[in-house]
C-alpha positions in Angstrom: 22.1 -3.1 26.7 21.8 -3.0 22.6 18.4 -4.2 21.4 18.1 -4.6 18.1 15.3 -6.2 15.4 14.9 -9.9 14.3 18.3 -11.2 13.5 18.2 -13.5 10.3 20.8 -15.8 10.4 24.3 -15.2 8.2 24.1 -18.3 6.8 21.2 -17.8 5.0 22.6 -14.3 3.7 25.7 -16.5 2.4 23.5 -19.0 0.5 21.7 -17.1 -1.5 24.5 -14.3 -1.9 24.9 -14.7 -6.0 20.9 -13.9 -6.4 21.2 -10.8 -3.6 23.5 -9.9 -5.8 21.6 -9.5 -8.5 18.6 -8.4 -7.0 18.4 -7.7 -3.0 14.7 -6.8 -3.2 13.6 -9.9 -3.4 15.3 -11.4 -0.1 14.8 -7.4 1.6 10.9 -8.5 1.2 10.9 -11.6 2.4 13.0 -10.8 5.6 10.2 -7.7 6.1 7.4 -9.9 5.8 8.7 -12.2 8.4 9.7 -9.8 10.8 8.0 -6.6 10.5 9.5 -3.3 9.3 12.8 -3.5 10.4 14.9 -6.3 11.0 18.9 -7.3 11.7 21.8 -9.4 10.1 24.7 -10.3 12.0 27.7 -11.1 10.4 30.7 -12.7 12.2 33.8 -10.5 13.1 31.6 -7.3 12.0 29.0 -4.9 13.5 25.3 -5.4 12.7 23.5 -4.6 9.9 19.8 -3.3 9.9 17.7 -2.8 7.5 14.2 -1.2 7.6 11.2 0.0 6.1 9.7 2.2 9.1 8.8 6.0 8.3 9.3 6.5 12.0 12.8 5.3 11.8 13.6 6.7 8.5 13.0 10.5 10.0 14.8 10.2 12.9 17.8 8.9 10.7 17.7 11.0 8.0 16.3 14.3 10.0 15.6 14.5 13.4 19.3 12.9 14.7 21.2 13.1 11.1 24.0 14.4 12.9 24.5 11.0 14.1 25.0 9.3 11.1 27.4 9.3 8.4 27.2 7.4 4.8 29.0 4.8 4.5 32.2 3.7 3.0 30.4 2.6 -0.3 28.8 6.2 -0.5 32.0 8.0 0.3 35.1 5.6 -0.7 34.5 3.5 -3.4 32.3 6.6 -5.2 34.6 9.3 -4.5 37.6 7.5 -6.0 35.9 8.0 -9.9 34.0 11.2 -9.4 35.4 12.8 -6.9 34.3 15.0 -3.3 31.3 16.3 -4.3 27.6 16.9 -2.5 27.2 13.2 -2.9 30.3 12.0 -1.6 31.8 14.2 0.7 30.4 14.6 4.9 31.2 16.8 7.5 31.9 20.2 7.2 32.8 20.2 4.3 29.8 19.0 2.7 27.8 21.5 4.4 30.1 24.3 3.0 29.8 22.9 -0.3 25.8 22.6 0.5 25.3 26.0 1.2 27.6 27.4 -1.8 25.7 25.7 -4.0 22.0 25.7 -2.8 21.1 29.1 -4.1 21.9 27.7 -7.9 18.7 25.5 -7.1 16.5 28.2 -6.0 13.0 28.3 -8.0 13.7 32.0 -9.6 17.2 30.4 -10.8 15.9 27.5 -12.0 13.4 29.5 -14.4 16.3 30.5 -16.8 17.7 27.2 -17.1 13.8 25.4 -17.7 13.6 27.4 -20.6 17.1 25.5 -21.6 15.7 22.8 -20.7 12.6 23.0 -22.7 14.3 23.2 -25.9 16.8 20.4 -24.9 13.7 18.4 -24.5 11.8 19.5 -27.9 15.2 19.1 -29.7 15.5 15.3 -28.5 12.0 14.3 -29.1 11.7 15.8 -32.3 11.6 12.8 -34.3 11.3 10.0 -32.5 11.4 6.2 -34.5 7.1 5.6 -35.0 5.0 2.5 -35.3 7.8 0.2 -34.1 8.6 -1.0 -30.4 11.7 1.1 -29.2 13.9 0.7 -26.3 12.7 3.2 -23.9 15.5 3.4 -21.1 18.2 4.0 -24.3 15.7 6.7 -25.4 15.8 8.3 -22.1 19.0 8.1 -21.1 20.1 10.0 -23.7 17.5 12.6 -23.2 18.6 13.0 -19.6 22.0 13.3 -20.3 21.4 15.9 -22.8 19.2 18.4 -20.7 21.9 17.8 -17.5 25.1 18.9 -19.9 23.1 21.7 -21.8 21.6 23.0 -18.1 25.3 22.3 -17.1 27.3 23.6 -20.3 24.7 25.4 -22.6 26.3 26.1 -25.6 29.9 25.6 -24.5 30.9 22.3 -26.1 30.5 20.2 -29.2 28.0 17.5 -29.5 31.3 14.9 -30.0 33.0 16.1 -26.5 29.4 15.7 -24.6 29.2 12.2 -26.2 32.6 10.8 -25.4 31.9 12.3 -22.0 28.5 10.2 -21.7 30.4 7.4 -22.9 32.9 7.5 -20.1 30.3 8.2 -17.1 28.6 5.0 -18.6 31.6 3.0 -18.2 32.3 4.5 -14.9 28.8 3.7 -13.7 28.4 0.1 -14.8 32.2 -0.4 -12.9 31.6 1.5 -9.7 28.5 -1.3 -9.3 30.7 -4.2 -10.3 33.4 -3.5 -8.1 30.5 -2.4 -5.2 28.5 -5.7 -5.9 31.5 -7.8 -6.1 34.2 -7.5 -3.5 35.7 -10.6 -3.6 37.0 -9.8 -7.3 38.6 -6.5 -6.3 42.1 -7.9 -6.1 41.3 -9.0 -9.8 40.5 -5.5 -10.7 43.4 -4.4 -9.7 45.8 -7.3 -11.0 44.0 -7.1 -14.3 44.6 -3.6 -15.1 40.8 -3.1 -14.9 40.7 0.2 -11.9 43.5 1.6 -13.9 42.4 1.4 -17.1 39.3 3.0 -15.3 41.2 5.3 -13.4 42.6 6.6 -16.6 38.9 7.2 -17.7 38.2 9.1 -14.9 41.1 11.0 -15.5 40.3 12.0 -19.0 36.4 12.6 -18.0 38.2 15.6 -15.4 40.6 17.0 -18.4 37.4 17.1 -20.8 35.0 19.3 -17.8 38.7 21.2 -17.1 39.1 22.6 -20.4 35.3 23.3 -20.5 35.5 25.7 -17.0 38.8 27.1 -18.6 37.3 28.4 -21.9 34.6 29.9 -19.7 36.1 31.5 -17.4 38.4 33.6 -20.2 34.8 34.0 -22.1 33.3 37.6 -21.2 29.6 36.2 -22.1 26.1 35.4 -19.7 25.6 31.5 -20.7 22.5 31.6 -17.8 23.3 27.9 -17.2 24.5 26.5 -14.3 28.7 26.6 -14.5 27.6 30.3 -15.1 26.2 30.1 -11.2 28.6 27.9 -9.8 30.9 30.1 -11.0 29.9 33.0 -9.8 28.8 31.7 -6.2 31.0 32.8 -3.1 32.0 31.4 0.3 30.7 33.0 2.7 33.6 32.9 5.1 36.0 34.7 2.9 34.3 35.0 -0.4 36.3 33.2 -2.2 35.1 30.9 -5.1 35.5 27.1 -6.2 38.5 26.0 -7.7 38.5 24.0 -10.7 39.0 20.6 -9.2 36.2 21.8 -6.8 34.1 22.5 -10.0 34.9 19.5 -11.4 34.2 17.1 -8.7 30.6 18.6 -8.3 29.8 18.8 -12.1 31.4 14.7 -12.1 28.1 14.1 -9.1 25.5 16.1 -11.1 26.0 14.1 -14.3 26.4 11.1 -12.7 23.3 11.6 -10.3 21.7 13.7 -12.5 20.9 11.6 -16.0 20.3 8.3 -14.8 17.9 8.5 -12.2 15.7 10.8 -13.9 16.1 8.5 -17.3 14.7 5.6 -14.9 12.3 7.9 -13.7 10.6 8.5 -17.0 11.2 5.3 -18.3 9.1 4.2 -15.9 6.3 7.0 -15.6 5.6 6.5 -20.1 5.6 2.6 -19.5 2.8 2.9 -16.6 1.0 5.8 -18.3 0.9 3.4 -21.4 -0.3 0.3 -19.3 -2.9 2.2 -18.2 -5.2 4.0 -21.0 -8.0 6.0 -18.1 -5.1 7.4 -16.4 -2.9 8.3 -19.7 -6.3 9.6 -21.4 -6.6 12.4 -18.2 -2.7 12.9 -19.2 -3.0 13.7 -22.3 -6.7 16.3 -21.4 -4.4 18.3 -19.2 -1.7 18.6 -21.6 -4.0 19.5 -24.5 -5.7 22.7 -22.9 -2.3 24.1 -22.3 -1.3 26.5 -24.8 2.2 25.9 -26.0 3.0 29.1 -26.5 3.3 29.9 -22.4 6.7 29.8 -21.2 8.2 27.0 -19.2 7.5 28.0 -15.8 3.6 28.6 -16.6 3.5 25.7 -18.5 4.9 23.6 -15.5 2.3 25.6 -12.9 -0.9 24.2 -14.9 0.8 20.3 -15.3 -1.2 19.6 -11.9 -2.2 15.8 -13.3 1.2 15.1 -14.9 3.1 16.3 -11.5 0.6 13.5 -9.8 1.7 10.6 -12.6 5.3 11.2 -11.8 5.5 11.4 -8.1 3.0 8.4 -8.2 5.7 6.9 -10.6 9.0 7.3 -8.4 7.0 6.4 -5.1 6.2 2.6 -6.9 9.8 2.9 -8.6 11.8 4.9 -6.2 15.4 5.8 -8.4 17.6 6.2 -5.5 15.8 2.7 -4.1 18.1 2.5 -1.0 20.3 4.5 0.9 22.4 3.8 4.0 23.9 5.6 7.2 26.1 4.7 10.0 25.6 5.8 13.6 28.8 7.3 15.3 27.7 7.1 18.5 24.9 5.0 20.4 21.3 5.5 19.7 17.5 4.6 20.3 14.5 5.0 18.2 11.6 3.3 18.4 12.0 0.1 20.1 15.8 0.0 19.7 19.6 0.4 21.6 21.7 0.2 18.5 25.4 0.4 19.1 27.5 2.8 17.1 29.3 1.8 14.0 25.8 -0.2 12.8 24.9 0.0 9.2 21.4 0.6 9.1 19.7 0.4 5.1 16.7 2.4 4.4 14.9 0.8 1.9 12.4 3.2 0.3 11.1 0.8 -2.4 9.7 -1.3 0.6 8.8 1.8 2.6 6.9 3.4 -0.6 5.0 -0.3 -0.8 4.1 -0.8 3.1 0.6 -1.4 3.4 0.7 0.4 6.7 1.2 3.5 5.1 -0.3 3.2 1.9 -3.8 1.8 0.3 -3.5 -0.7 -2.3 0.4 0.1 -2.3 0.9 -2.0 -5.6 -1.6 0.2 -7.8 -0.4 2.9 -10.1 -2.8 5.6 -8.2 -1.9 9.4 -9.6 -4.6 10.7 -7.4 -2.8 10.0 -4.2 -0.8 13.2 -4.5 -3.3 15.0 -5.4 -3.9 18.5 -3.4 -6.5 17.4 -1.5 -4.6 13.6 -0.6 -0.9 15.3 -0.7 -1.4 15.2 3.5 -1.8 12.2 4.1 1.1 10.5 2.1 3.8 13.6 3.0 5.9 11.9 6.1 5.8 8.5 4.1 7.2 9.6 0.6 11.1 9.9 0.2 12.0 10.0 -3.5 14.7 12.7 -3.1 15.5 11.3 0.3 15.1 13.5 3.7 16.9 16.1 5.9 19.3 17.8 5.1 21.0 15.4 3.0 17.4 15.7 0.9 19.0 15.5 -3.1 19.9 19.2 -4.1 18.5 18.8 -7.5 14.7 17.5 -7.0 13.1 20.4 -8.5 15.1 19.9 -11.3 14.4 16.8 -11.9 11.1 16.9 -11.4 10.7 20.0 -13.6 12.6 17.8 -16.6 10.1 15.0 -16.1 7.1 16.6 -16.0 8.4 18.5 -19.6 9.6 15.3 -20.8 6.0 14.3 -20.2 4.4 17.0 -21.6 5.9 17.4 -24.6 6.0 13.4 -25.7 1.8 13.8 -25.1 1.7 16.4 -27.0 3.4 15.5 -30.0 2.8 11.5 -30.1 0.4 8.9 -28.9 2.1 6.4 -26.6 1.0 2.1 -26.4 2.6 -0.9 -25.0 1.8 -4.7 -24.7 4.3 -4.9 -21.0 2.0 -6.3 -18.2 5.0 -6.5 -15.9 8.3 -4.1 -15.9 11.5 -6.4 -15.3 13.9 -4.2 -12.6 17.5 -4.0 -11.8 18.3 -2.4 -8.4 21.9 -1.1 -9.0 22.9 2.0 -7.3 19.8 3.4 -9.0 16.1 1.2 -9.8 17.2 0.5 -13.2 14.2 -0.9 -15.7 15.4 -3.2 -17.6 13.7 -4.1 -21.6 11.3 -1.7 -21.7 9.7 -1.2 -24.9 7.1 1.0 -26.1 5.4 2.1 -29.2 5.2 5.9 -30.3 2.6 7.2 -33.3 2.4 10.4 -34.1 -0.3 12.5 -33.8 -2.2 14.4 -35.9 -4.1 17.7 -35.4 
């Protein structure tokens, strides 16, 4: 006997479809306040869909019975098609061959040569930033991110022009990949209008311009110490064979993709609330001053204690990867639930991050909570890389590129804003939307 959560009726889904559509949060929160943590739709001639906010649930997905469940088609079809099989895409075993090839890249003493890439990437970007004049921050960020992912990716291998007609493409890509996702009843337009090949044929040249890149590498004879270098050099272990290029190409496609924009939303976010609130920024900007900025990278990033706080505090009020989904293959209970296989279930971590079961005043901007001596008490509610074994490859990364980011913008510039409220887009990613803020430089 299946037993699932609340049902809310379909009906109610279909009404108010062209607003879900532009923002689901708002109709995930109001369905969660109703009926708890979790609850059901049921559409007609399809399985049931759950979505939930639980901690309990989220583990047992994600973790403890992860071999259940399998991402769904909008994970694995529609993405696939314009960046290929990569970590993100691909299941099965061949995902966790591609997992375990590809882990040791990530490792902490690998990821000290390319932070001290990263560090100039960063100092090079924020060099002179427009002063004393409200900027668009995401813009800002964005291309920061996607700077630091293609120099960590290709450091010193190609020309500014080729990286930027590559960021161009992924762009287009991006904003598609949602249209097409958030609007199914236009995909036979798509197709009749030339738009997925035109598209296709984007994709297509993105794959020629990373080709040519792994090509000139692999006939160059020098250490580059980034991470094609690695990828490169890392083995099967089966028949120690390496990646081919398409291989290569596929998983480069997911770490630009996955790699710049949820990190620019990320510190879009973390200099907006640092700016909105002056006690919190003015313990920022104490930490970062009594670090000497001569230490290397790694040193520098042991003593950013605070700053580590202000970001993790950031992405658990403004989680990038805001949602994810599975589907069960076979039967299943958790909790108080029989759910029957082939169910979509949704996790959504921005409402789990905000549940006031877990958390104290969820809504408040509250670096302290991840503190050493609080870090326990918030660890089996806080997914901002996801869980499992599925948990996103590149979170040290990315949390070493934030925390820099946010070091070196204190350091070199004062940081003010007038926003009371931050306007959000939940695409594939949390995406903030006209967020300005106001840089002065510092003087000595």
């Amino acid at each position: 006997m299946y037993k699932y959560p609340n049902s809310i009726p379909f009906f109610k889904l279909l009404l108010k479809s062209s607003t879900i559509t532009r923002n689901p949060i708002p109709f995930h929160k109001e369905g969660f306040d109703k009926h708890g943590d979790s609850f059901s739709i049921a559409p007609p001639f399809a399985k049931r869909v759950m979505l939930t906010r639980d901690a309990e649930i989220t583990m047992h997905i994600l973790r403890k019975n992860h071999r259940n469940y399998n991402k769904s088609k909008i994970q694995t079809k529609f993405l696939s098609k314009y960046v290929g099989k990569g970590l993100l895409t691909s299941s099965g075993d061949y995902w966790l061959k591609q997992r375990r090839l590809i882990q040791p890249a990530f490792h902490k003493e690998k990821l000290q040569k390319l932070v001290t890439i990263m560090e100039i990437t960063i100092e090079k970007q924020l060099e002179n930033l427009p002063t004393d004049t409200k900027v668009d921050l995401y813009s800002m960020m964005n291309q920061l991110a996607f700077h630091v992912v293609a120099k960590s990716l290709f450091n010193y291998s190609s020309d500014d022009h080729t990286m930027h007609r590559l960021q161009e493409i992924i762009e287009k890509l991006q904003d598609f990949i949602i249209r097409e996702i958030r609007q199914p009843h236009k995909k036979w337009w798509y197709k009749v209008s030339g738009l997925v090949a035109k598209h296709m044929e984007l994709v297509r040249e993105s794959r020629d311009i990373i080709n040519k890149i792994i090509d000139e590498r692999r006939l160059s004879d020098q250490e580059h110490d980034d991470l094609l270098d690695m990828l490169l050099k890392a083995k099967y272990e089966e028949d120690g064979t390496s990646m081919t290029n398409e291989q290569l190409i596929d998983e480069i496609l997911i770490f630009f993709v996955a790699g710049h924009e949820t990190t620019a939303n990320a510190l879009t976010f973390t200099f907006h609330l640092l700016a909105k609130y002056p006690e919190i920024l003015k313990k920022a900007v104490a930490e970062v001053d009594a670090i000497d900025d001569h230490l290397p990278p790694m040193e520098k990033l042991a003593q950013l204690n605070y700053i580590k706080n202000c970001v993790e505090e950031t992405m658990r009020l403004y989680p990038p990867a805001w949602i994810t989904d599975r589907v069960a293959i076979e039967d299943d209970s958790f909790a108080d639930f029989n759910i029957q296989k082939g169910t979509m279930i949704g996790i959504s971590f921005y409402e789990l991050h905000r549940n006031s079961t877990y958390w104290k005043n969820p809504n408040d901007f509250m670096p302290e909570r991840f503190s050493e001596e609080n870090r326990k008490e918030t660890a089996g509610y806080y997914f901002p890389f996801g869980a499992g074994p599925r948990m996103c490859i590149g979170n040290g990364f990315a949390l070493y590129e934030m925390m820099l980011s946010v070091y070196v913008v204190l350091k070199k510039y004062r940081i003010e804003t007038d926003q009371k409220t931050v306007k959000i887009a939940p695409l594939i990613t949390l995406k903030p939307i006209d967020v300005t803020l106001k840089f002065t430089k510092r003087t000595a």
